[in-house]
Each structure stands twice: as structure tokens, then as C-alpha cells.
C-alpha positions, 0 to 999 in steps of 0.5 A: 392685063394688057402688055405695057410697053411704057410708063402708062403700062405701069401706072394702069390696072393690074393684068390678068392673072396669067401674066399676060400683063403687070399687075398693081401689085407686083408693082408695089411689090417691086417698088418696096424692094426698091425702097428698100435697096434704096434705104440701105436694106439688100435683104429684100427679094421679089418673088421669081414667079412668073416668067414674063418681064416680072420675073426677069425684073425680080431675078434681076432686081434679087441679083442686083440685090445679092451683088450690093448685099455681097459688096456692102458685107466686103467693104464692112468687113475691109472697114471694120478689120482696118478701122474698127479691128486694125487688122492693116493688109486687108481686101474687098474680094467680090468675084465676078463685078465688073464696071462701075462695081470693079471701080468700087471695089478696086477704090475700096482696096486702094484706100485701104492698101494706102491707109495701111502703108501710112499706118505701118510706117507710123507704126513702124517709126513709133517703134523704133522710137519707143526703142530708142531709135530716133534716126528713123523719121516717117518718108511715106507719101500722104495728104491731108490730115495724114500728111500733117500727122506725118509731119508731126510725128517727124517733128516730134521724133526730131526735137525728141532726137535734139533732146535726147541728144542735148541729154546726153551731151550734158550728161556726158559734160556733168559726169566728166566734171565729176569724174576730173572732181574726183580724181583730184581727190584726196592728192595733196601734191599740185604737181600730181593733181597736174599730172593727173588732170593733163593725163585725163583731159586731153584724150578726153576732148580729143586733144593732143596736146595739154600744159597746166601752168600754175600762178605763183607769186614771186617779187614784184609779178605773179609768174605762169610756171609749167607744173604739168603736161601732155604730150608736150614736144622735146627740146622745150626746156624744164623751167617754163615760166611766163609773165602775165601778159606775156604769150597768150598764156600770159593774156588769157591770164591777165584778161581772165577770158578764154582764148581759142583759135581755130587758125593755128599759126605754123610754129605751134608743133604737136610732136610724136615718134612718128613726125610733127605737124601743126595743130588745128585748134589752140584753146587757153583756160584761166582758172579763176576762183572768186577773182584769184587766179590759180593757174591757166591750162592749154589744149590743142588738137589737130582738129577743131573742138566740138561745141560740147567739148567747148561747153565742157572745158568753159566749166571745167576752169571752175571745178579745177579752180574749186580743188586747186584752191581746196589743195592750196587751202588743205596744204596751209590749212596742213600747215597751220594745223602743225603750228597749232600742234607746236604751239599747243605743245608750247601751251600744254608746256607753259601752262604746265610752267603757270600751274607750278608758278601758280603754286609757287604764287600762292605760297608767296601770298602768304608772304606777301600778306606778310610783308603788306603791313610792312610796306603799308609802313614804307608806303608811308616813309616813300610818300614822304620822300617823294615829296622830297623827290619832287621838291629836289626835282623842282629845283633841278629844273631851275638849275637846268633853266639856269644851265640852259640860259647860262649855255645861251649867254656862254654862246652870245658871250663867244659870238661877240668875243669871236666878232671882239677878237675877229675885229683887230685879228682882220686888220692884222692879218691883211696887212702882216700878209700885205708886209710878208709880200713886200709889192713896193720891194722896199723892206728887208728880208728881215722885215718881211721874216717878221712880217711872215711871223706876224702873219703865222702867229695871227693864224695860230690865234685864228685857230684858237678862236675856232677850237673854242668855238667848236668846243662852245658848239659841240657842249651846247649840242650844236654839233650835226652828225651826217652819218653817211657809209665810209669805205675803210680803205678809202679812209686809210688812203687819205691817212696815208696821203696825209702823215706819210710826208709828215713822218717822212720828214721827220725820219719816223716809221709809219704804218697802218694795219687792219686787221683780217676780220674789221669791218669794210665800211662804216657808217658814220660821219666821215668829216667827224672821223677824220677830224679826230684821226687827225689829232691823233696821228697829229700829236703822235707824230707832234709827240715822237722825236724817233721810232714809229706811229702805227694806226691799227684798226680792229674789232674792239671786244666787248670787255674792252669798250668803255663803259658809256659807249657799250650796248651800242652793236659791233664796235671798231677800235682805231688804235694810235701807238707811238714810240714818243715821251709818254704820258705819266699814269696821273696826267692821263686823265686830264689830258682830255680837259679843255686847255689842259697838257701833260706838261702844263709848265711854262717852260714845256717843250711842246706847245699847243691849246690842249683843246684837241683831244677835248674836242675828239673825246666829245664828237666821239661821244657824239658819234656814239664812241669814246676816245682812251688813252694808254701811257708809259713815260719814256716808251710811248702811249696808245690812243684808241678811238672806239666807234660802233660799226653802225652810228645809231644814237638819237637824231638831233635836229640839224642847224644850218652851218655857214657854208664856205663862201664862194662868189658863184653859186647862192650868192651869184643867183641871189644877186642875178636875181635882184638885178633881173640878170640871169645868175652866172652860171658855176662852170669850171674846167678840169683843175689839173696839176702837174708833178714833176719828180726823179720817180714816179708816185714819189713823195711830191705826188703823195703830198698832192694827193693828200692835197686832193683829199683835203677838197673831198667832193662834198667841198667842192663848189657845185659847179665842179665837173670832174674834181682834180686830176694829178699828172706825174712826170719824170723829166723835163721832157715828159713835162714839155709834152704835158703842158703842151697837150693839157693847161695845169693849175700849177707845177710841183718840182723836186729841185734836186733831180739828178743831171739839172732835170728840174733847172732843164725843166724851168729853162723850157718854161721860161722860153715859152711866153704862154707859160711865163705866168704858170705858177711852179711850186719848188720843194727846197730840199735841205740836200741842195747846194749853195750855188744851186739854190742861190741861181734859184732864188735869183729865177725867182725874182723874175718868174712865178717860182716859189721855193718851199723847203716844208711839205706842210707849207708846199701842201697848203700852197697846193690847195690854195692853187687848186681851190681858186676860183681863177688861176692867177688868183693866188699871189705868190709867196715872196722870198725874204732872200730875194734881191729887192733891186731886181725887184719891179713896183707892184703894177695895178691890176688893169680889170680892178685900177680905177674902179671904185669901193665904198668899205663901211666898218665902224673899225678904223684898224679894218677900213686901214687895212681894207683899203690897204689891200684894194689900194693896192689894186688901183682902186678908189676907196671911199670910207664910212663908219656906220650904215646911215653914212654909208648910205650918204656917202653912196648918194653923194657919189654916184660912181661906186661899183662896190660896196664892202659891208661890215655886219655889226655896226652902230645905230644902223647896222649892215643888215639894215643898211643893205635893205635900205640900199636895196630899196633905192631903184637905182642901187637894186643891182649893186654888188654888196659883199657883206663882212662878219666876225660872229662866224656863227651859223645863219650868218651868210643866209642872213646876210644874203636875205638881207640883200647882200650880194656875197658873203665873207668871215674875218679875218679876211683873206687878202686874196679871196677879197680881191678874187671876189671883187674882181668876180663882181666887177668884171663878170 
């Protein structure tokens, strides 16, 4: 074989054996074992023998093949020791490669170095966290899948880290539930459990600063009291206690929500031995359970609270809450167990008591069983007499028809013969008064006596009109009882005011006395009370011409209460003694009879209806008393009046009594309404009254106080802003100074003050023209003498001075002044000793002369006497006798300013004739004064629904009738 340089060298015939040449199959040979390093097989080797190009090939190719051989078994081994075996940190070691092989290896180590770091840190962090640390997280550099593991695992640790620390937080959250839970087991006292909690809880959310307040119900608000505390700062007092809504306790409380703030303000203190400084959060819990509230606790700290703490002390209200009100349920429950232990004692007792009662019962069966037939028997004697019963019942039942329409027909009967008796009792009185004042000056000073007589004997008559028809209203139940409280002290200055003059006067001793132990106050009807104390006192003093009366109010026994006045409470006894003639034993019982006396006879010393004590035993009855009296003929006797503490009898419905007639008030709105004017407003100014007496609070001031009592407040008109107001003065000056600074109603003077005070006094008046027309009230002491009272009486002629020798009659004289509606209202009492030729002509009043009244009364005697009365005034009087010519008198004149209305006339009566009246267009605002007899109550309602414009009662008061017309003709 040739050598072969080239490409065609391989391709031809093999060489020569001695290797001068290539042969064919040394080439086959050659490109087996490249196949063969081509497939991966480094076992196959050419056979080194020759020393040509063939043998430096084989060698060269045995070589390469050892090397990929040597390499291959490095990299399957660092393969299989880190992937198959996990054996990490191993290296392909291949001694003497270099180049491209070098690269190889180095590769082959590289990648398993970096595949064995990222391995040991994922190892390395997974082992930490199945040690349980979940701090670690995976920082090795990677890409790829390696990298998304990494960050997978990462993610993995972190959310098992967030987890297992969530965990943990409620963990930590459910075991100190628990634990507060169970530590305020078993404590009954919310003061400790208080403690308790505050003690426990504050530290354990690093707070410090803890307060437990607990809701307590108190009158009228829940109340926040401070029960328990932890670190709470000195000088904060021991009473803690807030309203609901007050601080922001009080607001967490009332809004059931936390409150928490991380913004403390400076004056919030946590305090220790050390100093004071503020806190950095304040966080307030209201503890709630099923909408109740129970109490609110507060917690601060010097740094904010952490969201677990937050989370933890957003449940713990509840748990609280649900042992709070296990305490307060135990602590009644507690309670109601003792009750139930007591009254299961009480049971065991009573049925003790029922098992003997049993045996007893059935013991008494027996008898019973007995006595069955017997009563079976009786049964049929008490069926008859109930029929018996029922037939007597029947006819008490007619018998109280008959009583009750005999009642009303005794009432209508009183009614007419008040209105029969009224009627010439009107005109008798007005002109007896218009004869007594004597205005022309043309009677005697013993005509005019006569007249004064005939005025006090027609007053009497009135009074007993009144008697019997209170008697009439109180049997026929038509009596109101207005309890009301009383002050007893009050109640005895007005006893005293009142009979200390009478007694004073007739030299007798009086004294009232209250024992240490009577009631304060009473409750009871005070008009009623009084009315019965003064016929009482009023007839002791009547009844004693010397010694004494005594009223002494004490409790009453129970053994000395009248039989129909007991069972009625504590009671009162008001006991009148007087050293006067007595009663004999036989007498005492009548005395109480309607118009029954002790002394019957005609020829008795001592006057009087004998209605008086009829009618104080029956409102004592109604005030749920009664009235007894005790006598002996010759020393004295005892009236005792015995009231309950308390009036607690039944109600009755009231009936409206007529009230006091008055130009102002219902009547004055009633009629300003008709005329489509505004009602005249009650304004009044302050009635004052000026006493004048040698020394201060004298017997003068007490009967003017007794004056001032007599218009109590309740009769007062409405309008009266500060009642009346007495001044008491000592001598002339003092009373110049006084009238200057203050205008007065009237004076009150004692005559016979020493060095001619009062004669001093009424020369001042008289040199002061403002003053001419002051009224002056002179009392005419016996004491005076002749010269004295003779230049009195002549001052009198020529001023408004009226000389009364008697206390009753200064002190009505008092209340008639004091009571008027203007102050030159009241006509002043003419003296029968004046000098009648000093004394001028009446002169017509210049607001009334001229004006025109239409009087309507089918009683000539009333027409008479009113016209009397207004004629004197200057009015012009027109005349009518019944309602329908009193309406065609109205149209024929048309210059009438006022009407005078009798009630109760023929064919159309005053009501009707008002109405009428008031229909007519022209007449809607004409002043009608309506006049009744009947006094009865509804009176004055009715006439005002009828249209009238005022209402007045006869007998009529010459005074109040021209004081009321000249109200509606001039205002």
C-alpha cells in the first residue's frame, strides 16, 4: 500500500502489509471505534500495532477514548452522589485535562457546588422550620425553577410564620379569657371580683392604670360608682360616682361602644412613688350583657395598646359581663333561697298548724253533720223571713223615695221662702240703711237710732234666713268638704286675733293652749273648722259674764272618741272651757237640736236662733268628727270638738257654690266679650291700713288683723296682688310720715292717747286737702270725757270720721273699707248726735247724676227702695214690672245706660228677658245686673249664661249697688 496524504489515500485499497500504507481494514477498524465514541461506548480501542500513522491514530484515538471514559465515570459519579445519592459537595476531579475538557469539568463542578449551596439552604431553612423556627427564610442567589422554589418556600415559612403567630395571639387571647373566668369564680362579694379583675388585667396588657366602675341604679338615674382600681393616683377621693353620659365613662356607658384614644390630653396622671407623667393611650369598656349594663372598666398606659391587646380586651367586656351577672343572679338567687328557707319554715309551720286544724275540722264534721238537720229546719224559717225582709226592704225604699222627694220639695220650699222673705227683706234694709245715713239731714238723732235699729234687726233676720239654709244644705248632703293642710299655728293666730278683743272687752281672761305633743297641721276643710270654732268660742264668750275661756288642743284618746267618729285614725280634740252659767245635765242633749236653747223660756236671758251648734255638730259630722259638750249649772261647761288628723271620709260629688259677687272678674270678661270689647282687666293696688295707737301692736292692730283674716286669700278677688298690708304707728308724727310715703285705705285711731296725739293727729289731716277725704275709723273709748268727745263728734260733721265706741262694729267697718272695690266706695256711718244744722245736702255723685236705669221687679216695695237708693245719686230711674214691659220700656227709651234685672218675675222672667235683650243688636252691649232672692248655688252661673252682665243677692247692699253701677257706667 502506497502512503496517502489525503482523502482518496483513505478511500483506495488497503496498503501493503508492512505498513507502508493504510489498509481497508484498519479503516473499518478505526471508524468502528469512532462509531462507537460516537454512541457513547469509550470501551472501544484500536489496536496499537504499527508504528506508522495507524498507530499514532489508534493510540491517540485509545487516548482520547480513556480521557472521555475517565470524564464520563467523573461527571456520572458527581451526578449520581448529588442527584441520585444526594450526596451535596461533590467534584469531578479528571487529572491533567485541559481545554475545552478543563471547561467541561470546571462546568460539571460548578453547577454541582451552586446546586449543592441552594440545596443546603433549602435544607437548611426547612430545618429550622420543622424546629420551629420560622425567623429563617431562604436569601441564596437562584433562577428558574430553583429561584420560584425559594420563593415558594419563603412564602410557605412566612404565612406559616403569620399563622403560627395569629396562633398564638389567640391562644394567648382564650387562655387569659379563661383565666379572668376563672378567677372570678366562686367570689361573691363584686367588690373583690373588682379587685380581683383590676389586679390581674392591667399588667396584663401592659397597662397602668385600671378603674372598674359598676351601674347601680339609683332614683331617677343609673349612677357609674368606682368599686375597684389599679394604680389609681392619690387625692382622687373615695366616692367616684358618674352619671350616664357624664365624662367618658358616663359615654361609653350610655353608647354601649368602646372608646379608645391614643391622643391622651395632659390632665389624664399615672402616678407612682417616683413622679407623674401622662398616659399614651386611654382605652374605656362598657360591660354589657343581653342589652343590661353592668359597669365600664378603664385602662391606660403609657404606650399605645397592641392590636391583640385590643382584640383581647374587645372580648373580655363579655366574659366580665357573664360573671357580673352570674354574682348578681347568685347574690339573689342567695337571697331568695333564705326567703324561700323562711318561708318554707313558715309552711312546715302552717301546715303543721292546717294538720291540727284538719283533725279539729274533722271532729267538728261530726257535729256539723249534727246540726245539718237543724239548720235544714232553720233554712226553711230564714227563707221565710226573707221574704219578710225583702217585702220591709221593698217598702224602705219608698220610704227613702218619699224622704228624698220630701228632701227636694224642703229645698224648692226653702228656695221660695228664701226669695218670699228676701223680697221685702230688699227693700227694708236699703231704705232702713238710706234712713240710718239720714243724706237730706232732715230726721232726728232719734229717728235716725230707729233707723239704725231697724237696719240691725233686718240683718239679724238675714242671718237667720242663712242659718236655715245652711242647715237645709248640709241635711240634704249639699254641703262640699275642700280638705286642704292647715297649720295649727296659723289657725290659732286667727282665733286669737279674733276673741282676744271680744274677751278684752268684756274683762274676761283668754287663753289658748296646745299641748306638747298635738299634731303640726291638719288636713282638713279650714272654712269649715272655723266656722265651728267660732260658735263655739262665740258662745262661750256669749255665755260668761266673768272668769275666763280657754281653747286647749290636744290629742284625743281613743277611749274618749265618740262612738261614730272612731276608727277614723289619730284624732284631734279642740276643748272649749268657760267659767260661764252652765248647762243642766238634761238640757245637754237638746242643745244640739235645731232652734233648740238651754233656756227655751220667754223670758230667757240670752238670745239666739239655736241653729249654731246644730250646724257645727253636722259639719263635724262631715269632717268625720263630732262635737260633745260637758256642764255644770253655775261653773261652766266644755265643748269639745274631735277631728281625725287626717279627713278621710268618702268624697262627695261637689256642687258649685254661688261665688261672691264682684264687678271684676267672670262677670266683667263675660260681658266684654259679648260687647266685642276687651275684658276689664282685675288690677288692684296694694290695700293698706294705717293704725294709729298709744303703743305698738296694741289692741286696735289685733282687731285689724282679725280683720285681715276674716279676707283670707282664697276670698280675695283674683286680681289682688299682695293682700293687705297693716302699719302701726305711735304718734302723730310717725303717722304724717306715713301717709306721706304710702296712700292708705283708711285710719284706725285710739281717741284717748295721752297729750291730745290723736286730736294733734286729725288737725295734720285736716290742713292737707290731699287727705280731706280719708276715711278715719275713731274707737270711742268709754274712758273719754264729755268736752272730748262732744269737739269730736262736731269734727265729724265736717270730715269723713266715724266715732265707734264697739270693736265688733270698728272691725266690720275695717273689712268693709279694706273689701271695696274703690276707696270712696264706702258711705260713712252717720252719727245720730250730730248737729243736723251744719250738716250739707246729699250732692249727687257727678260720674252717676244724669245717667239712666231701667230697674225691672214685679215688687213695688224693691222698685221703691231701688229707686230710692239710685235717685239719690242723681240717676234717672225708669220702671217695669215684669220682663216683656221691661223690654217695651227699653225700646220706647233708647237712652237707658243700665238695666237692674229681677230674676224671678211673671210671665217672662229675668232670664228670658236678659236673652231677649240680648238679641236685639242694638243692646248686645248693655250693662245688665241681674238680682235674685233664691241665693241658692248656680245662681250667678245662670244668670251670667243668660247674658246678664253681674250678678247681685238681695237683700241688696246699698253700697255694693251703687259701687257696681258706677263700675259699669263709667269704666
Amino acid at each position: 500500500m502506497g502512503e496517502r496524504t489525503g482523502p482518496e489515500s483513505l478511500s483506495g485499497s488497503p496498503g501493503p502489509a508492512d505498513g507502508t500504507g493504510v489498509g481497508e481494514a484498519e479503516l473499518r477498524r478505526l471508524l468502528a471505534g469512532l462509531t462507537a465514541v460516537r454512541d457513547g461506548d469509550f470501551r472501544t480501542r484500536l489496536p496499537d500495532t504499527s508504528d506508522g500513522p495507524l498507530g499514532g491514530i489508534a493510540t491517540v484515538f485509545n487516548a482520547m477514548a480513556d480521557r472521555l471514559a475517565q470524564v464520563t465515570s467523573e461527571v456520572t459519579r458527581v451526578a449520581r452522589e448529588v442527584g441520585t445519592e444526594g450526596t451535596l459537595g461533590g467534584r469531578a476531579d479528571v487529572p491533567g485535562v485541559g481545554g475545552a475538557w478543563l471547561d467541561l469539568t470546571d462546568s460539571v463542578n460548578f453547577m454541582a457546588g451552586n446546586l449543592t449551596r441552594q440545596v443546603r439552604a433549602i435544607a437548611e431553612v426547612a430545618g429550622a422550620v420543622a424546629e420551629g423556627d420560622l425567623t429563617r427564610s431562604i436569601t441564596v442567589d437562584a433562577s428558574g425553577a430553583v429561584a420560584e422554589l425559594k420563593d415558594n418556600i419563603n412564602s410557605m415559612v412566612g404565612s406559616l410564620r403569620e399563622t403560627t403567630r395569629a396562633n398564638q395571639e389567640q391562644d394567648w387571647l382564650k387562655s387569659n379569657l379563661a383565666r379572668i373566668s376563672g378567677l372570678m369564680q366562686g367570689h361573691r362579694d363584686l367588690a373583690v371580683v373588682a379587685d380581683l379583675v383590676m389586679d390581674e388585667l392591667t399588667p396584663l396588657v401592659g397597662a397602668q392604670y385600671g378603674a372598674f366602675y359598676l351601674a347601680e341604679d339609683g332614683p331617677g338615674a343609673t349612677m357609674l360608682t368606682l368599686v375597684g382600681s389599679y394604680g389609681r393616683p392619690a387625692g382622687t377621693g373615695d366616692d367616684v360616682r358618674f352619671a350616664l353620659g357624664e365624662s367618658l365613662v358616663g359615654q361609653a356607658a350610655r353608647s354601649r361602644r368602646i372608646i379608645a384614644t391614643d391622643q391622651v390630653p395632659g390632665d389624664y396622671v399615672i402616678s407612682s412613688g417616683l413622679g407623674r407623667t401622662t398616659p399614651g393611650s386611654l382605652i374605656i369598656l362598657p360591660i354589657v350583657v343581653d342589652e343590661q349594663l353592668l359597669g365600664v372598666i378603664e385602662l391606660a398606659s403609657f404606650t399605645a395598646f397592641t392590636p391583640v391587646h385590643r382584640d383581647f380586651l374587645g372580648q373580655l367586656p363579655e366574659t366580665i359581663g357573664v360573671n357580673v351577672n352570674t354574682i348578681v343572679a347568685n347574690a339573689r338567687t342567695d337571697e331568695l333561697l333564705g326567703e324561700s328557707q323562711r318561708l318554707t319554715g313558715e309552711l312546715q309551720a302552717r301546715s303543721a298548724e292546717l294538720q291540727a286544724q284538719q283533725e279539729e275540722l274533722q271532729r267538728s264534721n261530726a257535729e256539723l253533720e249534727e246540726k245539718a238537720a237543724l239548720l235544714a229546719s232553720q233554712n226553711r224559717d230564714i227563707e221565710a223571713k226573707n221574704l219578710e225582709i225583702e217585702q220591709a226592704r221593698q217598702e224602705l225604699e219608698d220610704r227613702a223615695q218619699q224622704l228624698a222627694l220630701a228632701s227636694k220639695y224642703k229645698s224648692e220650699f226653702l228656695a221660695n221662702m228664701s226669695h218670699e222673705l228676701r223680697t221685702p227683706l230688699n227693700s227694708l234694709l236699703i231704705l232702713a240703711q238710706l234712713l240710718a245715713q239720714n243724706p237730706t239731714r232732715n230726721l232726728s238723732p232719734k229717728q235716725v237710732e230707729y233707723a239704725g235699729v231697724i237696719h240691725s234687726a233686718g240683718s239679724d233676720l238675714l242671718q237667720l234666713i242663712n242659718d236655715i239654709l245652711d242647715l237645709s244644705k248640709i241635711e240634704a248632703g249639699k254641703v262640699d268638704i275642700n280638705p286642704e293642710p292647715v297649720s295649727l299655728p296659723h289657725l290659732l293666730e286667727y282665733v286669737d286675733a279674733t276673741f282676744r278683743p271680744m274677751t278684752t272687752q268684756k274683762s274676761l281672761d283668754f287663753t289658748v293652749t296646745t299641748a306638747p305633743d298635738a299634731p303640726h297641721a291638719l288636713h282638713t276643710d279650714e272654712s269649715r273648722l272655723r266656722q265651728v270654732l267660732r260658735n263655739l268660742l262665740s258662745n262661750a264668750v256669749k255665755f260668761t259674764e266673768r272668769g275666763g275661756v280657754e281653747l286647749r288642743i290636744e290629742p284625743a284618746a281613743a277611749t274618749e272618741v265618740p262612738a261614730g267618729a272612731t276608727g277614723r285614725g289619730p284624732m284631734v280634740a279642740f276643748r272649749v272651757r268657760d267659767t260661764g252659767i252652765g248647762i243642766p245635765e238634761r238640757q245637754l242633749a237638746s242643745v244640739f237640736g235645731a232652734f233648740q236653747q238651754a233656756d227655751g223660756t220667754t223670758s230667757r236671758k240670752y238670745g239666739g236662733t239655736g241653729l249654731g251648734l246644730s250646724i257645727s255638730r253636722e259639719i263635724a259630722q262631715l269632717l268625720g268628727g263630732a262635737v260633745t259638750a260637758e256642764s255644770t249649772p253655775g261653773q261652766g261647761s266644755t265643748f269639745t270638738l274631735y277631728l281625725p288628723v287626717s279627713w278621710s271620709t268618702y268624697e262627695k260629688t261637689p256642687l258649685p257654690e254661688a261665688p261672691s259677687p264682684a264687678p271684676h272678674g267672670a262677670a266683667a270678661a263675660a260681658a266684654a266679650d259679648r260687647a266685642g270689647a276687651p275684658a276689664v282687666p282685675a288690677q288692684r293696688r296694694p290695700r293698706r291700713l294705717l293704725v294709729v295707737e298709744e303703743r305698738q301692736g296694741g289692741l286696735l292692730s289685733l282687731v285689724a288683723e282679725s280683720a285681715d283674716r276674716d279676707l283670707a286669700p282664697r276670698h280675695r278677688p283674683a286680681g289682688e296682688p299682695g293682700g293687705i298690708q297693716i302699719v302701726g304707728v305711735t304718734s302723730s308724727r310717725e303717722a304724717a310720715a306715713a301717709l306721706a310715703s304710702d296712700s292708705f285705705r283708711c285710719v284706725v285711731l285710739e281717741l284717748d292717747m295721752p297729750d291730745g296725739e290723736a286730736l294733734r293727729f286729725l288737725d295734720a289731716l285736716d290742713a292737707d286737702p290731699a287727705l280731706a277725704s280719708l276715711p278715719v275709723l275713731a274707737h270711742n273709748n268709754p274712758r273719754l270725757n264729755t268736752d272730748h268727745e262732744t269737739a269730736l263728734r262736731e269734727r265729724a260733721a265736717s270730715r269723713r270720721l266715724e266715732l265707734l265706741s264697739s270693736l265688733d262694729e270698728l272691725r266690720e267697718r275695717i273689712v268693709l273699707h279694706l273689701s271695696a272695690d274703690q276707696p270712696g266706695d264706702v258711705l260713712p256711718i252717720v252719727d245720730a248726735g250730730a248737729a243736723e244744722t251744719h250738716a250739707p245736702a246729699h250732692v249727687p255723685d257727678d260720674g252717676l247724676a244724669g245717667r239712666t236705669v231701667l230697674v225691672v221687679d214685679d215688687d213695688a216695695r224693691n222698685l221703691y227702695a231701688l229707686s230710692g237708693v239710685l235717685e239719690l245719686h242723681g240717676i234717672r230711674v225708669l220702671h217695669a214690672e215684669d220682663g216683656r214691659k221691661g223690654i217695651e220700656t227699653l225700646i220706647r227709651n233708647e237712652g237707658v245706660d243700665l238695666i237692674l234685672m229681677d230674676v224671678m218675675m211673671p210671665e217672662l222672667d229675668g232670664y228670658a228677658a236678659t236673652a231677649e235683650i240680648r238679641r236685639m243688636p242694638a243692646h248686645t252691649g248693655l250693662p245688665i245686673i241681674a238680682v235674685t232672692a233664691k241665693a241658692m248655688p248656680g245662681d250667678r252661673e245662670k244668670s251670667l249664661a243668660a247674658g246678664a252682665s253681674d250678678h247681685v243677692t238681695k237683700p241688696v247692699d246699698a253700697d255694693d249697688l251703687i259701687a257696681r253701677v258706677r263700675y259699669w257706667l263709667t269704666r
